[in-house]
C-alpha positions in Angstrom: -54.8 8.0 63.7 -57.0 6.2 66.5 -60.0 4.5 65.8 -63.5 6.2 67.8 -65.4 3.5 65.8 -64.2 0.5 68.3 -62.9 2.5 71.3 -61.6 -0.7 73.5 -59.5 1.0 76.0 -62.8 3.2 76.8 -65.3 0.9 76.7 -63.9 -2.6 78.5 -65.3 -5.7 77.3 -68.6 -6.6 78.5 -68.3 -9.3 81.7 -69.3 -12.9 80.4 -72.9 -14.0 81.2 -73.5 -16.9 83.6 -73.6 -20.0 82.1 -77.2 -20.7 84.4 -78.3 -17.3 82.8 -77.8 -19.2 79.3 -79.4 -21.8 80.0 -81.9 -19.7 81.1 -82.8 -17.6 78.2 -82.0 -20.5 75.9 -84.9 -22.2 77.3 -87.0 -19.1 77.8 -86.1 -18.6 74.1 -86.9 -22.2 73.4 -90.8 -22.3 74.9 -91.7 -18.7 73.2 -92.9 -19.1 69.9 
């Protein structure tokens, strides 16, 4: 029995963010209220 709920073969894990792109919305995240 296969499990549809996590389908990882199908759907590859999603590629890393950048670490500027962090840093980024961390501080974007950081000056909104």
């Amino acid at each position: 029995i296969l499990f549809p709920h996590r389908p990882q073969r199908e759907h590859p894990s999603p590629q890393p963010a950048p670490p500027k792109g962090e840093r980024c919305l961390r501080q974007e995240m950081e000056r909104t209220p």
